[in-house]
TIVEX-796440 format. One line per field, with one value per atom (N, C-alpha, C, CB): residue in one letter; x, y, z. Coordinates in nm, 4 decimals. Glycine has a CB too. Layout:
residues N
aa = c(a / ...)
X = c(X / ...)
Y = c(Y / ...)
Z = c(Z / ...)
end
This chain:
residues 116
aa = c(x / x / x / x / x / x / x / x / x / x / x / x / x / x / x / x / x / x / x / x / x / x / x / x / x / x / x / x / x / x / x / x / x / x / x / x / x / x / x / x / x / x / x / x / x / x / x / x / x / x / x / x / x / x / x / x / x / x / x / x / x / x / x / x / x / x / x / x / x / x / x / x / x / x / x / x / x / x / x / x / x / x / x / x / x / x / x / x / x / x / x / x / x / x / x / x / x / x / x / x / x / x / x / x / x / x / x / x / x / x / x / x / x / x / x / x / x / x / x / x / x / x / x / x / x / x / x / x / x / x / x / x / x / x / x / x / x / x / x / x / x / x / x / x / x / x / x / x / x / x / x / x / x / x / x / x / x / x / x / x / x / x / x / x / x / x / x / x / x / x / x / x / x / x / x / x / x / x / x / x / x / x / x / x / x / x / x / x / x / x / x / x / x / x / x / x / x / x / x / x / x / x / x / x / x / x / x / x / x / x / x / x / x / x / x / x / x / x / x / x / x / x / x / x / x / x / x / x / x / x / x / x / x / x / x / x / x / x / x / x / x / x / x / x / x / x / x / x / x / x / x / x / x / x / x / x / x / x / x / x / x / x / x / x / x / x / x / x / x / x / x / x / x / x / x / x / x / x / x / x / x / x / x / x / x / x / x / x / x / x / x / x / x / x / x / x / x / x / x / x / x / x / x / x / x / x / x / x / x / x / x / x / x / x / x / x / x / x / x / x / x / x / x / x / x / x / x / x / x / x / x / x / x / x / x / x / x / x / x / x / x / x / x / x / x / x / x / x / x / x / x / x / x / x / x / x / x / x / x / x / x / x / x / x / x / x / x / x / x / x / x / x / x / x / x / x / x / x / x / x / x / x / x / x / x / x / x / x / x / x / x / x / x / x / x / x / x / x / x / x / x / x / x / x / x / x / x / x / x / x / x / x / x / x / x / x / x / x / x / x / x / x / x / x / x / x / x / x / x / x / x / x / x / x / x / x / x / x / x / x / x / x / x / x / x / x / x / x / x / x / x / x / x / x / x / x / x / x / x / x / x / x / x / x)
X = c(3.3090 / 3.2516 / 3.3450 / 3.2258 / 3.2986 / 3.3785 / 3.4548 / 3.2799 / 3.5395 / 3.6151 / 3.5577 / 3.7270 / 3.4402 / 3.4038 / 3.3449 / 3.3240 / 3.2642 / 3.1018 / 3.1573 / 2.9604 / 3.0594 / 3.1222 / 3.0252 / 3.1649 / 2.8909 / 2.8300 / 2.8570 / 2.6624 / 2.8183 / 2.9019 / 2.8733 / 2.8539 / 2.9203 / 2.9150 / 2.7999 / 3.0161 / 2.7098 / 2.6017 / 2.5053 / 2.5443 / 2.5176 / 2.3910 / 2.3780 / 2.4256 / 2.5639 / 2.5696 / 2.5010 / 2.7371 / 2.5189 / 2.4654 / 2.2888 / 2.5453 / 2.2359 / 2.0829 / 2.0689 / 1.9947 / 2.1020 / 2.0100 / 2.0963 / 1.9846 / 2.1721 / 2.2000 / 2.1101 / 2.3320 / 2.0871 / 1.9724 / 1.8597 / 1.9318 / 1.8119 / 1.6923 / 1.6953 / 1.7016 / 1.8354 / 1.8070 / 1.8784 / 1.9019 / 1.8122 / 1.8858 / 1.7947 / 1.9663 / 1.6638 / 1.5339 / 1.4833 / 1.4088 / 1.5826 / 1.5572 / 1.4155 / 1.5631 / 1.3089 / 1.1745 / 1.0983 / 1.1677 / 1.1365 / 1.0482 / 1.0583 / 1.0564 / 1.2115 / 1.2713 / 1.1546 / 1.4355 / 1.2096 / 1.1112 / 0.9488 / 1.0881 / 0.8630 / 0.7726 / 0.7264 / 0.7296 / 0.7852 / 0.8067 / 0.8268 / 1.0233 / 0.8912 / 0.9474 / 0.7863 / 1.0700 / 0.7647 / 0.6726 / 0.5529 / 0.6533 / 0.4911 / 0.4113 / 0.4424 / 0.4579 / 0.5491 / 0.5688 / 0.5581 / 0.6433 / 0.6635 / 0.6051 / 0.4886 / 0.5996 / 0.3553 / 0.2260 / 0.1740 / 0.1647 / 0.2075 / 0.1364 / 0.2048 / 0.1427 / 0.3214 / 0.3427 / 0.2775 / 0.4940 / 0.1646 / 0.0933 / -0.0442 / 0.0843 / -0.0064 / -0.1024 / -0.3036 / -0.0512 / -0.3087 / -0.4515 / -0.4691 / -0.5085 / -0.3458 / -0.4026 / -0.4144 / -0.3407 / -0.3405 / -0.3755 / -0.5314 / -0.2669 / -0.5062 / -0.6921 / -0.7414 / -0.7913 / -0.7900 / -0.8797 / -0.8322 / -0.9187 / -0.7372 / -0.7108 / -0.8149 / -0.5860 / -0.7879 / -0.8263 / -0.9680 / -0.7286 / -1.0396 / -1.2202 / -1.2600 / -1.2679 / -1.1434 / -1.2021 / -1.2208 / -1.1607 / -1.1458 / -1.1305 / -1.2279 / -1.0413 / -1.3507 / -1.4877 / -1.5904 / -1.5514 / -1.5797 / -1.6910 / -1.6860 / -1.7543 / -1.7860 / -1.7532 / -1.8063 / -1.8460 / -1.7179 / -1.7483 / -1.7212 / -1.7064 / -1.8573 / -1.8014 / -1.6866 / -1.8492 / -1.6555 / -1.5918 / -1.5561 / -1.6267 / -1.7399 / -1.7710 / -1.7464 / -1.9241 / -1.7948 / -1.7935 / -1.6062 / -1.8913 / -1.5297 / -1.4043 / -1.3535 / -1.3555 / -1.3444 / -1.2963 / -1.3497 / -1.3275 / -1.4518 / -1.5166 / -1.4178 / -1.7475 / -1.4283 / -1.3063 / -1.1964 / -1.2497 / -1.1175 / -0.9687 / -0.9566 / -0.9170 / -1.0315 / -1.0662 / -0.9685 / -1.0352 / -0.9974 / -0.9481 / -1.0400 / -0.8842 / -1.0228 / -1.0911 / -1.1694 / -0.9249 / -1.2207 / -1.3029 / -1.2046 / -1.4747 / -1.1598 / -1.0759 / -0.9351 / -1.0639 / -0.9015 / -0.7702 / -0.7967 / -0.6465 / -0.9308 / -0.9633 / -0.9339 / -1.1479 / -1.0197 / -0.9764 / -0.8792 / -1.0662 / -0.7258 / -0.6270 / -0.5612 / -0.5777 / -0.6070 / -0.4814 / -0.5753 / -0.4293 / -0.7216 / -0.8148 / -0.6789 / -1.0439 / -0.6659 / -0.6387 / -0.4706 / -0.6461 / -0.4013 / -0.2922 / -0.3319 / -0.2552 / -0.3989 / -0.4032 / -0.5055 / -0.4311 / -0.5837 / -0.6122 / -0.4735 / -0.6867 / -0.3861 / -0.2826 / -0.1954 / -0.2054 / -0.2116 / -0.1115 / -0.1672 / -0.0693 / -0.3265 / -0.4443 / -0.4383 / -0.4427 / -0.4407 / -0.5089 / -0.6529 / -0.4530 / -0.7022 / -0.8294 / -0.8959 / -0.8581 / -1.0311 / -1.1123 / -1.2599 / -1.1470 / -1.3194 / -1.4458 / -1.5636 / -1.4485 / -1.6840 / -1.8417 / -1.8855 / -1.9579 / -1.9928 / -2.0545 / -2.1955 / -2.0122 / -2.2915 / -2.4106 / -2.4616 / -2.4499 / -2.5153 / -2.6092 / -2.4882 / -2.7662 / -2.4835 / -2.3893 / -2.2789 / -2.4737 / -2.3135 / -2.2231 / -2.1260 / -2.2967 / -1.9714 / -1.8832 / -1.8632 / -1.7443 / -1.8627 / -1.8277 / -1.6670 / -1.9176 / -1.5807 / -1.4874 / -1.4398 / -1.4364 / -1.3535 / -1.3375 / -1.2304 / -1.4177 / -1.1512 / -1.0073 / -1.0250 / -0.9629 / -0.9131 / -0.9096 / -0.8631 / -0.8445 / -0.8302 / -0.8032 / -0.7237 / -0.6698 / -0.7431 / -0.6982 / -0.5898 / -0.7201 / -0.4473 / -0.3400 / -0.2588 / -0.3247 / -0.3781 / -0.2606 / -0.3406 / -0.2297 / -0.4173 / -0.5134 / -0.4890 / -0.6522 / -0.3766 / -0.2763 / -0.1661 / -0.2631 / -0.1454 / 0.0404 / -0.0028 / 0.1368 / -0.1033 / -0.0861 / -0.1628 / -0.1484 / -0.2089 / -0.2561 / -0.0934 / -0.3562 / -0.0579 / 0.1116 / 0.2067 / 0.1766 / 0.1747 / 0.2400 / 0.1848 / 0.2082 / 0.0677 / -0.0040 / 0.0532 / -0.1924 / 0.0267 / 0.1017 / 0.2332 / 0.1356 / 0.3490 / 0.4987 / 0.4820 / 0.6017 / 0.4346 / 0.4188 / 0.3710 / 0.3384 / 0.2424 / 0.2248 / 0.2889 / 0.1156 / 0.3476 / 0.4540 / 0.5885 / 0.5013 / 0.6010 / 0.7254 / 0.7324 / 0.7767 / 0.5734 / 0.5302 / 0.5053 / 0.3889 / 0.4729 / 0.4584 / 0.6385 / 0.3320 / 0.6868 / 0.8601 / 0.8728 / 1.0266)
Y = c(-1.4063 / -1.3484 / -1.2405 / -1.4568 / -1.1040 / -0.9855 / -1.0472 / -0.8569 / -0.9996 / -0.9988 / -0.9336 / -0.9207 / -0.8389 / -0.7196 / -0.7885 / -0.5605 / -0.8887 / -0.9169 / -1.1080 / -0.9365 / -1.0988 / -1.2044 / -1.3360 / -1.1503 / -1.3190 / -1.4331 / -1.5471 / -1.3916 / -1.6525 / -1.7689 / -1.7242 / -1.9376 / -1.8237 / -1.7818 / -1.8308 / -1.7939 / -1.9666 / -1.9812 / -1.9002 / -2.1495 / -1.8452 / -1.7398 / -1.6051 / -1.6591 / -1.5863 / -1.4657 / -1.4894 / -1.4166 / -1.6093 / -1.6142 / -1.6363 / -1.7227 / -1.6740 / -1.6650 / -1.5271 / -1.7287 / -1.4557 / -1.2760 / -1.2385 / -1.1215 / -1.2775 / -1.1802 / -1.2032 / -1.2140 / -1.3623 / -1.4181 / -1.3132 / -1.6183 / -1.3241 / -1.2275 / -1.1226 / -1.1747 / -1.0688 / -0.8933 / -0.8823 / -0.7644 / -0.9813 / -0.9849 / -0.9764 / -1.1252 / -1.0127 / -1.0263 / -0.9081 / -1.1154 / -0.8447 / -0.6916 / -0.6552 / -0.6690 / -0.6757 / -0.7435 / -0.7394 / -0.8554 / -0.8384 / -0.8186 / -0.6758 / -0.9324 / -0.6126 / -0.5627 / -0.4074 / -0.6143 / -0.4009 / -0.2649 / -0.2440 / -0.3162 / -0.3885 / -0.3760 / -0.3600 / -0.4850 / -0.3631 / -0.3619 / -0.1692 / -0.4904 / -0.1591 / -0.0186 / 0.0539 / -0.0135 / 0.0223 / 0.0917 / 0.0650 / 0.0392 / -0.0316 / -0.0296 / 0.1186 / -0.1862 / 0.0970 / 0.2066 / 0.2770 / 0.2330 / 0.3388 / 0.4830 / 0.4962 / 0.4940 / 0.3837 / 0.4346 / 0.4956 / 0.3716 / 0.4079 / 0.4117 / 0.5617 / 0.2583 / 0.6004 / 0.7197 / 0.8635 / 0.7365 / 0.8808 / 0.9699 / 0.9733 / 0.9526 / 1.0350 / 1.1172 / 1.0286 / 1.3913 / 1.1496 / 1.1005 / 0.9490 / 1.2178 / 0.8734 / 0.7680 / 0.6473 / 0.7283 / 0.7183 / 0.6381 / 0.6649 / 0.7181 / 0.7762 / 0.7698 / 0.7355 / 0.9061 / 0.7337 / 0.6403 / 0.5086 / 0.6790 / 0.4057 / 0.2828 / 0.2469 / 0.3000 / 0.3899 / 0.3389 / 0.3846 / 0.4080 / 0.4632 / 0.4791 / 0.3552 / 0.5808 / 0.3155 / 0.2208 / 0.0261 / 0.2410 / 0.0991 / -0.0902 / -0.1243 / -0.1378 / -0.0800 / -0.1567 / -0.1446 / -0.1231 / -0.0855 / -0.0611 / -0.0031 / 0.0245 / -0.0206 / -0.0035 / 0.1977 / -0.1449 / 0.3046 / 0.4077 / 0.4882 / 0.4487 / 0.5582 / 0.6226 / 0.7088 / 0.6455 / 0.7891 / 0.8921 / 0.9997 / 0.9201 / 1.0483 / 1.1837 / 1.1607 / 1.2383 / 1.0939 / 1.0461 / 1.0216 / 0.9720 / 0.9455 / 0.9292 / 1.0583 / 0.8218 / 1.1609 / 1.3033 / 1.3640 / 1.3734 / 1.3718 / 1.4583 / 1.3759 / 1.4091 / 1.2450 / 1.1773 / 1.2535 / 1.0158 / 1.2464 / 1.2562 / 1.4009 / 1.2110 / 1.4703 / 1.6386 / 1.6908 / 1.7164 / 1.6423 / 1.6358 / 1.6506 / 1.5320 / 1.6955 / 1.7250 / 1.5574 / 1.7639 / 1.5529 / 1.4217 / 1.4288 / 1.4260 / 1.5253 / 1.4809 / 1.4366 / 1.5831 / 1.4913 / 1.4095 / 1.2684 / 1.5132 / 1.2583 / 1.1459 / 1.0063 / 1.1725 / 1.0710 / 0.9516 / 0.9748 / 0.9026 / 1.0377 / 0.9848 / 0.9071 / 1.0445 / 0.8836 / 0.8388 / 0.6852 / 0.9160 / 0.6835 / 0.5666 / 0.4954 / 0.6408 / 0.5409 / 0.4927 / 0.4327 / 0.6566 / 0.4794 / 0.4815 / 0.3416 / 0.6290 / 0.3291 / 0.2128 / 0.1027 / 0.2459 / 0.1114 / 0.0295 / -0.0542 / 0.1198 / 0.0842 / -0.0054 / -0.1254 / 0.0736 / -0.1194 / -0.1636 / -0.2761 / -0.0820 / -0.3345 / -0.3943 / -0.3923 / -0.5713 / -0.2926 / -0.2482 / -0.2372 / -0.0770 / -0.1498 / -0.1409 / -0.1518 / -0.0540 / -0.1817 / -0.2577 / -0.1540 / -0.4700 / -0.1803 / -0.0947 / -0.2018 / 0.0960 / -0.1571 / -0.2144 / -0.1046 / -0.2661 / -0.1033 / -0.0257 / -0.0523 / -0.0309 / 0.0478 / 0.0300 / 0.1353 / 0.0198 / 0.1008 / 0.2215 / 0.3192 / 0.3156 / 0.4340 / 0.5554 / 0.5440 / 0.6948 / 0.4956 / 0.5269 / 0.3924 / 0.5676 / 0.4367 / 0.3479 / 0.3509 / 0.3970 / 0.2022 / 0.1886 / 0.1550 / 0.0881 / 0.2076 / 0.1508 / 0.0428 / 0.2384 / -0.0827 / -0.1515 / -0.1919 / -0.2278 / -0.2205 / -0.2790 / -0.4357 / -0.2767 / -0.4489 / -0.5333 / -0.6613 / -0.4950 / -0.6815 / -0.7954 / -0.6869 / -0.9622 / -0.7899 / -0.7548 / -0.7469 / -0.8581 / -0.7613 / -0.7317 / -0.6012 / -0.7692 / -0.5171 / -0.3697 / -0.3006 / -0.2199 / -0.3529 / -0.3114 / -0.3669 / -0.3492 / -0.5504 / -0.5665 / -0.5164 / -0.6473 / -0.4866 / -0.4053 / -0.2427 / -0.3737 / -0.1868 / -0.0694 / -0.1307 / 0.0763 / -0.1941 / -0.2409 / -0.2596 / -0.4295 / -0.3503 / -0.3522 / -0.2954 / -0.3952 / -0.1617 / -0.0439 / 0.0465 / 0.0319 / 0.0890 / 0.1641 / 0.0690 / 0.1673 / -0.0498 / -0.1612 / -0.0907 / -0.4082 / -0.1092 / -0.0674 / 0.0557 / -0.0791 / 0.1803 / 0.3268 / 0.3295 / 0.4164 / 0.2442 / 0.2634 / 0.2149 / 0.2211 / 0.0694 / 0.0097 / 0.1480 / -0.1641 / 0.2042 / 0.2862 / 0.3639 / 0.3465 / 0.4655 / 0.5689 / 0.5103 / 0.6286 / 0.3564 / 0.3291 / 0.2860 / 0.1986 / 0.3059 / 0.2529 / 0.3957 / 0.2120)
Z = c(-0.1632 / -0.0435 / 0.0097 / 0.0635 / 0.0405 / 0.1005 / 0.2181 / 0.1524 / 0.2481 / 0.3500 / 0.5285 / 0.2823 / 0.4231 / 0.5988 / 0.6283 / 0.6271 / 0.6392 / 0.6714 / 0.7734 / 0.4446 / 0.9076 / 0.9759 / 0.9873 / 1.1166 / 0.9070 / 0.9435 / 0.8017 / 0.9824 / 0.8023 / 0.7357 / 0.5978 / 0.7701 / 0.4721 / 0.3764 / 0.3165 / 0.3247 / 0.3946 / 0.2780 / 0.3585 / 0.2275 / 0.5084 / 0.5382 / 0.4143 / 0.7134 / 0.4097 / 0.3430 / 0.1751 / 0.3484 / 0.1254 / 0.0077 / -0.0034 / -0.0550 / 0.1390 / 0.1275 / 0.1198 / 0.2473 / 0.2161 / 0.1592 / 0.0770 / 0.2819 / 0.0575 / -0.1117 / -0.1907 / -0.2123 / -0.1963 / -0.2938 / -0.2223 / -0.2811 / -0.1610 / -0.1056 / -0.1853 / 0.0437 / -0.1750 / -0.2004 / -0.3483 / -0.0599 / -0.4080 / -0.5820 / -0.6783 / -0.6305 / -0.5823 / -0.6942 / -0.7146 / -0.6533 / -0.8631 / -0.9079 / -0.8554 / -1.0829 / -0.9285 / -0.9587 / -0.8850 / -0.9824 / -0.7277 / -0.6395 / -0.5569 / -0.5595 / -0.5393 / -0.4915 / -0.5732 / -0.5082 / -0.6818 / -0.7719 / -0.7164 / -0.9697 / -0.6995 / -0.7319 / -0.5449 / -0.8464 / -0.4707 / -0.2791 / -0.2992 / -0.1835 / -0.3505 / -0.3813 / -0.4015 / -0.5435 / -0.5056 / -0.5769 / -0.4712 / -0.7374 / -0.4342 / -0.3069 / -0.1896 / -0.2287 / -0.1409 / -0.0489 / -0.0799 / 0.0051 / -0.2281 / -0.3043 / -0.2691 / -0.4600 / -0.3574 / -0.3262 / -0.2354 / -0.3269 / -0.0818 / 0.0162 / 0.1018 / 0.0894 / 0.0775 / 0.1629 / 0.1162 / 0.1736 / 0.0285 / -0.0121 / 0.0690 / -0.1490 / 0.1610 / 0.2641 / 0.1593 / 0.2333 / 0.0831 / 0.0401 / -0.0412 / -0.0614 / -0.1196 / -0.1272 / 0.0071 / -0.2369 / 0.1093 / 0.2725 / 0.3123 / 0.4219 / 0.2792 / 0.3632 / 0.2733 / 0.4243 / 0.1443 / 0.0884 / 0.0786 / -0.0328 / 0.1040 / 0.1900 / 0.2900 / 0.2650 / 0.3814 / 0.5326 / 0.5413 / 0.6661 / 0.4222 / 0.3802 / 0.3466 / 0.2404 / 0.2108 / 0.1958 / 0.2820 / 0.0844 / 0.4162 / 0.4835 / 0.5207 / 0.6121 / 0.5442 / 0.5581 / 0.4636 / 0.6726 / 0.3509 / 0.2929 / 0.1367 / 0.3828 / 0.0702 / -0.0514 / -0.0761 / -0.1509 / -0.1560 / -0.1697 / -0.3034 / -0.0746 / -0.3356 / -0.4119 / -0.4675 / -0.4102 / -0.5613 / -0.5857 / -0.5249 / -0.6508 / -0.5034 / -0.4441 / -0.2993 / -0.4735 / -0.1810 / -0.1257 / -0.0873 / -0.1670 / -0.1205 / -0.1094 / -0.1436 / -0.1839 / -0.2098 / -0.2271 / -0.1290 / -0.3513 / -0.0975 / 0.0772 / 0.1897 / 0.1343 / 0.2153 / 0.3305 / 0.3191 / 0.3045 / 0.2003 / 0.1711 / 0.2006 / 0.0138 / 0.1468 / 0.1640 / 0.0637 / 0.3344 / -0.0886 / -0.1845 / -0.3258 / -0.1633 / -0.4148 / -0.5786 / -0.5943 / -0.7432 / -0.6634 / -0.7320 / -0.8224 / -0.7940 / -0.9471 / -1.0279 / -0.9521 / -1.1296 / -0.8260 / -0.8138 / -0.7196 / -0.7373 / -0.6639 / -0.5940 / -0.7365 / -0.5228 / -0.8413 / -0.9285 / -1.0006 / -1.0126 / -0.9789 / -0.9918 / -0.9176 / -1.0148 / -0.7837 / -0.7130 / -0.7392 / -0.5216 / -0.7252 / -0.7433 / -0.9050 / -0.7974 / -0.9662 / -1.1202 / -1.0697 / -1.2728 / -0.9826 / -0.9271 / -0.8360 / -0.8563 / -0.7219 / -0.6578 / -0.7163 / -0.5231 / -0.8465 / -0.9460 / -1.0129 / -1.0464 / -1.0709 / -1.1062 / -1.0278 / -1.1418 / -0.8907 / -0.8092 / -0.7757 / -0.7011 / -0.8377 / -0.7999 / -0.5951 / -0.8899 / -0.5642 / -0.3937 / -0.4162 / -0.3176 / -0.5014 / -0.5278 / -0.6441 / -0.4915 / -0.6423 / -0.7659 / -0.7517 / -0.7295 / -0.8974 / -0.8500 / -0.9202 / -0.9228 / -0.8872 / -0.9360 / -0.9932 / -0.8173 / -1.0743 / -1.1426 / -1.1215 / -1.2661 / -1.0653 / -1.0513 / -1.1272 / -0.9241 / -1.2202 / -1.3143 / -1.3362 / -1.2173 / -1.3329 / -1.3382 / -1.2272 / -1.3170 / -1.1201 / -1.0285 / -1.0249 / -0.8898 / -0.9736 / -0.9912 / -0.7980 / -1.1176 / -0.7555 / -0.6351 / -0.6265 / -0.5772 / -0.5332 / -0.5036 / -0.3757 / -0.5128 / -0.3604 / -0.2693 / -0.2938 / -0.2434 / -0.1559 / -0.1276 / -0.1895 / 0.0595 / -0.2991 / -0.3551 / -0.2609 / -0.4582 / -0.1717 / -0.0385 / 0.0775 / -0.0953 / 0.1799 / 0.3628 / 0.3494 / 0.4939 / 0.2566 / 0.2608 / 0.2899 / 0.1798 / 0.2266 / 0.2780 / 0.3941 / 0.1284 / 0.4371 / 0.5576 / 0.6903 / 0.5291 / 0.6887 / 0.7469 / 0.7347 / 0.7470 / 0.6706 / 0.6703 / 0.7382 / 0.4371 / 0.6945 / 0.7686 / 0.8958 / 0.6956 / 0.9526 / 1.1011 / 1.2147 / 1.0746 / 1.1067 / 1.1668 / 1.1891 / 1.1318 / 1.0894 / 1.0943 / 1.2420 / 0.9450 / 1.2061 / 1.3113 / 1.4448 / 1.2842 / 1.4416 / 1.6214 / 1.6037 / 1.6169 / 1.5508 / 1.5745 / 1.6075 / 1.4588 / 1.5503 / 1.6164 / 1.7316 / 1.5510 / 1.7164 / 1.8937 / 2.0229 / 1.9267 / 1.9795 / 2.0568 / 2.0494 / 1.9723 / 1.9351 / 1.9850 / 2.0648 / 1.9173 / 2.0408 / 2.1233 / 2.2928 / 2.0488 / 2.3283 / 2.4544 / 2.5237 / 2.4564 / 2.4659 / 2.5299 / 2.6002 / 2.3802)
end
C-alpha cells in the first residue's frame, strides 16, 4: 500500500479492486465514447418512445441515411439498439430503459447544476 493515500488499507484495496477490472473498465469507456457523438444521442433520444425508421431517424438527426445507418450499426454493436423488419422496411428500437436512464440522470445533474 502507497504511503500518500490516508484511508485504511482494506478500503484502499476495495477500489483498487473496482478500478482493476481491465474489461469492465474498456467496455464503460467505450459506452461513453459512443454516447458523446452529438447524432448517435439524438437517435437515442428519437428512439425513447417509439419504434423508427431509417429515413425517418436521418430527417430527426438532420443527418445522411447512409450515415444514420452507420452510427445505427455502431449502437447495434453496443446492443443499445435492435431492429424488426416489416416487409422492406427495417424498424429501429432501444434495446432496454438503461441508457434512456443514464441520460435522464445526466440531463437531472445539468439541471441541478444550472439551478445552484
Amino acid at each position: 500500500m502507497d504511503e500518500l493515500h490516508s484511508i485504511s488499507e482494506d478500503r484502499y484495496r476495495h477500489i483498487r479492486k473496482q478500478l482493476t477490472n481491465d474489461r469492465e473498465i474498456r467496455e464503460l469507456s467505450e459506452l461513453f465514447k459512443v454516447l458523446c457523438d452529438p447524432t448517435r444521442l439524438r437517435i437515442i433520444l428519437a428512439l425513447k418512445d417509439q419504434e423508427l425508421c431509417v429515413h425517418d431517424l436521418a430527417a430527426l438527426a438532420d443527418t445522411s441515411e447512409s450515415n444514420t445507418s452507420h452510427q445505427l450499426r455502431i449502437l447495434r454493436n453496443l446492443r443499445l439498439v435492435n431492429s424488426r423488419r416489416e416487409g422492406k422496411q427495417v424498424f429501429y428500437h432501444l434495446e432496454d430503459a438503461h441508457i434512456t436512464n443514464l441520460i435522464r440522470d445526466v440531463r437531472n445533474h445539468l439541471q441541478e447544476e444550472k439551478d445552484r
